[in-house]
N, C-alpha and C positions, 0 to 999 in steps of 0.2 A: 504494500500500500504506500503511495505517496503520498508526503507531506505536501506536496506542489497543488495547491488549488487548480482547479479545472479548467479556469479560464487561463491559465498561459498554456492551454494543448494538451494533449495524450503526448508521452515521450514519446512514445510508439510510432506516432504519425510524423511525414513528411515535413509537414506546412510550420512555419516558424510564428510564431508568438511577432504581431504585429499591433504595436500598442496603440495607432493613429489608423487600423481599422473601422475602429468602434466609434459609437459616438462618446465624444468625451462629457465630463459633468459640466454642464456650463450655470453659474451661481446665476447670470441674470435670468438665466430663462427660468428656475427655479422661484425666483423672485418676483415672477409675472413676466418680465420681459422676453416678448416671442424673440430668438433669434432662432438662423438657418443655416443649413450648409447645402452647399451646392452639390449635386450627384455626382459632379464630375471634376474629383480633386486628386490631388494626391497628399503625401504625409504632411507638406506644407500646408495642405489646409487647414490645421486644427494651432493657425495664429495666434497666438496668445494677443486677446486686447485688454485693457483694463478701462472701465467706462466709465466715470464720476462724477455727480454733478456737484455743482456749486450752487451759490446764490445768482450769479448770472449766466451759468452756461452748461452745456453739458459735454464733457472732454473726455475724450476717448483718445489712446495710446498702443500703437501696436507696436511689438517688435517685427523689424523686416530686417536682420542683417546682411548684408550684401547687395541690397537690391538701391536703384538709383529711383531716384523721384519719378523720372519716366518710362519706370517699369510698375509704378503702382498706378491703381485708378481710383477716385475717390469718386461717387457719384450719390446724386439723392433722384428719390424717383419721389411722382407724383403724389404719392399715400404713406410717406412720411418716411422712406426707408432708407435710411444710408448705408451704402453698400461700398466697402474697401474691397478691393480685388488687382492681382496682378500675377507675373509668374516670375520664377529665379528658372533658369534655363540650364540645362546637363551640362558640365564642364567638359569642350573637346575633348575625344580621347586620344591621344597620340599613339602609334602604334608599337612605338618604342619604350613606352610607358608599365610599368607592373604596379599594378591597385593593390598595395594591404589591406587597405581598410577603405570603406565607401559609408559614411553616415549622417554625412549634411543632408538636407531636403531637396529637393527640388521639384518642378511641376507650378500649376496651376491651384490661387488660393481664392478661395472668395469666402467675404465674412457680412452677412447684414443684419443688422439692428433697426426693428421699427421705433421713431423715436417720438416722443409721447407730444401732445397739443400744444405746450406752449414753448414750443421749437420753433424759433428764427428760422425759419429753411434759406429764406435769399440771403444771409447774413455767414453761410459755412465758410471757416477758414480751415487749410489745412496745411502742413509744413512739414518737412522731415529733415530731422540733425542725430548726427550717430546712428543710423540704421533704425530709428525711432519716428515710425511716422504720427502725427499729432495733429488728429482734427478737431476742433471748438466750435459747437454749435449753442451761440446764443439762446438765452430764453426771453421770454417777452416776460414783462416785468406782472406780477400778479399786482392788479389793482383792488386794494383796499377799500371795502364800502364805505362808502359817507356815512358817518353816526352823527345824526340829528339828537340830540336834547329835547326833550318833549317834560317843560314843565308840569306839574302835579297840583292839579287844584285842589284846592279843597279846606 
């Protein structure tokens, strides 16, 4: 009997324990926040973003190491969705070349978050410094009810 839980495989079998298979836990969807992953990714898909809002914005943070500004796509679609997507491309193989080891990522990512009503949509800025891309999506300021004073007769 093995102590090895079931989900890293049957030793017995073939197929290697592929930990960017699965879907991974994502906190915000847990939290109510719909997010998605695209059918058609590879291990790069499963980008780590961190999403958090402030009092005027809400700032989302991916790692992309290696990848150039114009290799990422930053886009908002009509029903409020901001979708980061882009790919890192296979490193030429030379033919002269011997692989020890292969474990960077590569392929096609895409990550969308619907982002909630009082989202600035015309207002997204996005930036990337260190392999760090960083988009800030303003909020529209929640306005405060008027409180009238209603003296008490009597």
């Amino acid at each position: 009997m093995s102590l090895i839980p079931r989900i890293f495989g049957d030793r017995r079998s073939s197929s290697v324990f592929d930990p960017f298979s699965m879907d991974v836990f994502d906190s915000f969807n847990e939290l109510g926040f719909p997010v998605s992953y695209s059918g058609e990714t590879s291990a790069f898909a499963n980008t780590r973003v961190d999403w958090k809002e402030t009092p005027e914005a809400h700032v989302f943070k991916a790692d992309l190491p290696g990848l150039k500004k114009e290799e990422v796509k930053v886009e908002i679609e009509e029903d409020r969705v901001l979708q980061i997507s882009g790919e890192r491309n296979v490193e030429k193989e030379d033919k002269s070349d011997t692989w020890h080891r292969v474990e960077r990522s590569s392929g096609k990512f895409m990550r969308r978050f619907r982002l909630p009503e009082n989202a600035k949509m015309d207002q997204v800025k996005a930036c990337m410094e260190n392999g760090v891309l960083t988009v800030t999506v303003p909020k529209e300021e929640v306005k405060k009810p008027d409180v009238k004073s209603i003296e008490i007769s009597g």
